[in-house]
N, C-alpha and C positions, 0 to 999 in steps of 0.2 A: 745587293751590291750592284753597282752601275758600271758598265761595262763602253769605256769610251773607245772607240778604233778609229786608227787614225793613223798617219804616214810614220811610219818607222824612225826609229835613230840611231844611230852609228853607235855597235859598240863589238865588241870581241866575242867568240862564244868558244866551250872548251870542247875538245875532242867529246867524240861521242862513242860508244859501245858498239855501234853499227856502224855500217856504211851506205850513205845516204846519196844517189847517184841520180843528178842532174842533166838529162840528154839535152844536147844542144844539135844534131845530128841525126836524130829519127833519121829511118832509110825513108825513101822518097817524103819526107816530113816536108809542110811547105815553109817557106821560109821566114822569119821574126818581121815582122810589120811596123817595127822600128828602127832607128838608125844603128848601125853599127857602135856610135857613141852614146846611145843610150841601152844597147843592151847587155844584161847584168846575169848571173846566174845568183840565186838564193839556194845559198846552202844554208839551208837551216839543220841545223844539228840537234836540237830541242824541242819540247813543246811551248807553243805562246799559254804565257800566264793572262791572263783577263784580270785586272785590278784597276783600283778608281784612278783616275788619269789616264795620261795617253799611253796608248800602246807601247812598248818595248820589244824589239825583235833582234836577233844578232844582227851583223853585221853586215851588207851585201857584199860577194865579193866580183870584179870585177871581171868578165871573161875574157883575156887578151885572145882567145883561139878561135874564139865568135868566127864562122864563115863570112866571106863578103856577099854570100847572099842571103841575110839576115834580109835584107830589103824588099819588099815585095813588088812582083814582075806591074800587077796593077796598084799600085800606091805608091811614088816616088819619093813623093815628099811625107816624112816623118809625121804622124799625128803630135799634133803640140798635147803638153801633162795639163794643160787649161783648156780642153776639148771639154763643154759643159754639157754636149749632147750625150755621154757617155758614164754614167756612173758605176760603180763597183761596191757595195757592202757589203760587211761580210757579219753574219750571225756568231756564237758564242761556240759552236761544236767546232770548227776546223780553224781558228782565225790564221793562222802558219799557211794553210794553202792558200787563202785570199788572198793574203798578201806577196806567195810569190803570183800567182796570177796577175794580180797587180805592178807587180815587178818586171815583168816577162813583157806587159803591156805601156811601160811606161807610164804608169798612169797612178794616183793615191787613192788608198783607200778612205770611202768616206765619210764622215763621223754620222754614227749613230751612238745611239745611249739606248742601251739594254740595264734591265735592272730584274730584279725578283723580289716583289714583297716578302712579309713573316708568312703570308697564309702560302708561298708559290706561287702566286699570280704573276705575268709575267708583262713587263711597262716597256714597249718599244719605244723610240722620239729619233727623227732623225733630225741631224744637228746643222743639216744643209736643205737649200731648196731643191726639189728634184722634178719641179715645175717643166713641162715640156722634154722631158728626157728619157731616155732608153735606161732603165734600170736593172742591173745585176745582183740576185742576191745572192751569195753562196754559204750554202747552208745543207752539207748529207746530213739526214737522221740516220744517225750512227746513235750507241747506246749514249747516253738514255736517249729510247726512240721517240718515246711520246712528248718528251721535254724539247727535243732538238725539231718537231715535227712542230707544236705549237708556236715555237719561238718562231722559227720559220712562217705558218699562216699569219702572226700580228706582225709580223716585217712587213707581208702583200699587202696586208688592209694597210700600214701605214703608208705607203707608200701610194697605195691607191687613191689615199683621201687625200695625198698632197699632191694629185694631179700629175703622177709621171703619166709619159704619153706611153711605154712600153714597160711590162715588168715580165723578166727570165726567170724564172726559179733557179738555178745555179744549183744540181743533185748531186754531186760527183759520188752519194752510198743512197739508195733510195730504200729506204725500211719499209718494211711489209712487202716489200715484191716476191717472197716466197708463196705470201698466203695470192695465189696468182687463179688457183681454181678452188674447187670442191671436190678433193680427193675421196668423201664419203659422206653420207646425209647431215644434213643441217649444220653444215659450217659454214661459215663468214669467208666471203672472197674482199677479204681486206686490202689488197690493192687497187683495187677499181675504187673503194670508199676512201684511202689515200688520195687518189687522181681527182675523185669530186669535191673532195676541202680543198685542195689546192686550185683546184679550177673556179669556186666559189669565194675563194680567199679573194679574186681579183686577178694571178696570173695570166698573161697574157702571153705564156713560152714557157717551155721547160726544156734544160737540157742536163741531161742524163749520162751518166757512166757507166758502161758495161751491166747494165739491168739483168736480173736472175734467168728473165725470158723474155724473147721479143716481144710477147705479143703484151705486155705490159704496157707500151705506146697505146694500145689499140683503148686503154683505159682513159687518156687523155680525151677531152673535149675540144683542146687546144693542140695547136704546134709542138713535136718532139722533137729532139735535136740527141740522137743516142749515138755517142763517140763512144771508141774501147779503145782499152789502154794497152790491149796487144803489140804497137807498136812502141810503146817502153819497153816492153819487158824484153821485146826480140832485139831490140837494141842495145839493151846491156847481155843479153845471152852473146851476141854477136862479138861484144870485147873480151869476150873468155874463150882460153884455148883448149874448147871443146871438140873435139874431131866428130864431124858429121855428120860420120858413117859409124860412130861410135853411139850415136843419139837414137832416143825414141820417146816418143811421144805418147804420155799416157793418159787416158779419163779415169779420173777417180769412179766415175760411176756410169750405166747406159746415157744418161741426161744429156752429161757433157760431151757426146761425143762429137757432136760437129764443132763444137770450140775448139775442141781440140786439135780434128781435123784442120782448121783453116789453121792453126797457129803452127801444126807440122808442117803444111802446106809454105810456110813460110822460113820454115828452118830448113832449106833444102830438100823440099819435100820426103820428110823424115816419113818412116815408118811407125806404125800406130798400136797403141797396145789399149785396150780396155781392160778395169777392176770390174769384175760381177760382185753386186754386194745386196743384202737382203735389209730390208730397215724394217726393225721393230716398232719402232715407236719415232718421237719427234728429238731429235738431237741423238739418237743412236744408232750406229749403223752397225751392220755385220759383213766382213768380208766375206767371200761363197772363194770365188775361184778370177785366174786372169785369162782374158783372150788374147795371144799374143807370145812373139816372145821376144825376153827381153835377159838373157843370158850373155852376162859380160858386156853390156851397154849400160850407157850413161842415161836414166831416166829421167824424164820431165816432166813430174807432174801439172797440169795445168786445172785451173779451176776457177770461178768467177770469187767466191768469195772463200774464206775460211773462220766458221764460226766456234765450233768447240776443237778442231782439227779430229775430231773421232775418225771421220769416213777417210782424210789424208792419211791421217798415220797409221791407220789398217791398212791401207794401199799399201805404203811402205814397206810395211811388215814382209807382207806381198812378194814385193817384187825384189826384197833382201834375200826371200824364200827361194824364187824362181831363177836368182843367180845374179841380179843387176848390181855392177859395179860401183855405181853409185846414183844417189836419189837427190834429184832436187824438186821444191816444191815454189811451183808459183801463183799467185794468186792475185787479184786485182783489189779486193777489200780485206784486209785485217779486220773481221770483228774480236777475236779473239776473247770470246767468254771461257771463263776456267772450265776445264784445266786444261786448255790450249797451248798456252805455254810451257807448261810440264811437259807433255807430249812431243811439241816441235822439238824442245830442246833437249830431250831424252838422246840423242845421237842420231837419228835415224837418218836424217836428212843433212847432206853435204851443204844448202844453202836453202834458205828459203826468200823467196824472192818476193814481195808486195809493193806495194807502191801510198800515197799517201792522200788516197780519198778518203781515210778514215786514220785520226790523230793517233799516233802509239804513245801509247803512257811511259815515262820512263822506269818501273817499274816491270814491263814487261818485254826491253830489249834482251835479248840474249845474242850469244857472239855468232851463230849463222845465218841471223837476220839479216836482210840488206833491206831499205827502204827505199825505193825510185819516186822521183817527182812525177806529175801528169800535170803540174801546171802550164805550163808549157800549152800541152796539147788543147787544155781545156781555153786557156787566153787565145788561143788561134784560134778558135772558134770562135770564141763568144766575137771576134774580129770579124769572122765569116758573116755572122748572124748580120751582126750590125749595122753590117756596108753590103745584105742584103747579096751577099755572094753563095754559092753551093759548092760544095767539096766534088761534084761528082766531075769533074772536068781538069784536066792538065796535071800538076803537079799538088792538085789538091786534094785526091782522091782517095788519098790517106786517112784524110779525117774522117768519112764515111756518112758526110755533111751530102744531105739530097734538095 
């Protein structure tokens, strides 16, 4: 099936099961690199269907609340949607977030033709020149990892045999970054063999999403560019009337605790709780005991990704045990392999919070899901990259761009 993308069209979309929350407002977030009359918030309420012809997306809906400093302090003048130095594609796993990306940036996305023979061989073509140009692909390998990983390498060769002068990977879920070391003899550190097809595909950049572990960059040959989505999440915790001093911040596991640390660090420097949990095997965890207390507070689970929720929703159990008034769970990737969703939604959790580097099926919304955009965050960047700017200075320092 061929898979054409390509600039959106106007049309209505229906209420959704979740709620799907668009920050326009990041705390110190820098500001839209667009004019005030071209910036748009995409609420998308669904997943993009991929069929033959042009893309279909709902509606964009306009933001009359847009701040007037949408405009950036070094950029006065608006990039025109006919900037040819600049392109954006987007692969077959996420096309919903390219396009708000694209949206956020003013700018269309640009036709390529994806297809899959009978045998699953996979026929990339793009449908524009991208001669002399900074090239963006966004493409997580999210499940299927191995399907969304090769689609992605024949995006870089194609794009490399058509002479773009620059090509980004665009990661916002990078599969395989668990397999990060060799926890015991003769196993595959699959992440470093990720980094070297991508770096041999032709990439000339990669920029990444809240990675499982830093030192996953150190696997690149190339340029990393690793933004986290922490400041979404603290800025929708921030519109709920959660008191404080009522909050605590917990790691599901020893791993995560300095995530967690900077993200209490940032909730009022909230106080901190750790799960102790013993893991048997690969996808099963065991809770042991918690460090901490968290008796009649409002918990926070915090975590990079959430795969089958075992290791969250043992937390939970947890911290229901030890007296907490209530649990919420946030996380930066949705993989949600079964029975993840049984679990979340069994009650345990007053909200669970994720955001949408990785597509949710509509089949596994449930009603204390919330889904947050990071398009946003991610098109400010790829802004940074491209006009060759660094996050670490002024009012940019948010993005965590060096």
């Amino acid at each position: 099936m061929a898979a054409f993308l390509s600039s959106p069209t106007s049309s209505s979309f229906p209420s959704s099961k979740f709620s799907q929350y668009s920050s326009n407002s990041f705390p110190n977030f820098p500001p839209c690199r667009v004019s005030v009359r071209n910036a748009i918030r995409c609420g998308l309420a669904e997943q993009l269907k991929v069929e033959n012809g042009p893309l279909c997306i709902p509606g964009f809906v306009a933001d009359p609340s847009s701040p007037s400093s949408l405009a950036s302090k070094h950029l006065e003048n608006a990039i025109s949607k006919t900037d040819t130095r600049l392109r954006i594609f987007s692969g077959t796993a996420n096309p919903a977030l390219a396009q708000e990306i694209a949206c956020y940036m003013g700018l269309e996305l640009g036709q390529i033709k994806i297809k899959r023979f009978a045998d699953g061989e996979i026929y990339v073509q793009l449908q524009e020149s991208v001669r002399g140009c900074d090239v963006y692909l966004v493409q997580p390998t999210c499940p299927p990892a191995n399907e969304n990983l090769m689609e992605l390498l024949i995006m870089i060769d194609a794009c490399r045999r058509a002479s773009a002068k620059n090509i980004t990977a665009v990661i916002p879920y990078f599969g395989y970054a668990r397999a990060d070391r060799k926890s015991q003899g003769r196993e595959s550190i699959a992440a470093k063999l990720v980094a070297n097809l991508i770096t041999e595909a032709g990439a000339n950049r990669v920029l990444a999403c809240d990675l499982h572990s830093g030192q996953s960059m150190g696997y690149f040959d190339i340029p990393v560019d690793h933004v986290y989505g922490q400041p979404v999440i603290l800025d929708y915790l921030a519109s709920k009337t959660i008191c404080y001093d009522d909050l605590v911040v917990v790691s599901p596991d020893v791993g995560g605790v300095a995530r967690a640390r900077a993200f209490a660090k940032k909730l009022s420097d909230a106080p901190l709780a750790i799960v102790d949990k013993r893991r048997h095997g690969h996808n099963v965890a065991e809770v042991m005991n918690l460090i901490g207390d968290v008796k009649g507070k409002v918990a926070v689970m915090v975590d990079d990704m959430i795969d089958t929720a075992g290791t969250i929703s043992k937390g939970a159990v947890l911290l229901h045990q030890e007296g907490a008034r209530e649990v919420y769970a946030c996380s930066t990737h949705a993989v949600f392999s079964p029975p993840a969703i049984e679990r979340l939604s069994s009650g345990l959790f007053q909200e669970v919070i994720i955001t949408n580097t990785i597509p949710v099926l509509e089949k596994n919304y449930f009603p204390q899901l919330t889904v947050l955009s990071v398009a946003n965050l991610l098109g400010e960047t790829i802004w940074r990259v491209h006009d060759d700017c660094s996050g670490g200075f002024e009012h940019f320092s948010s993005l965590g761009i060096d």
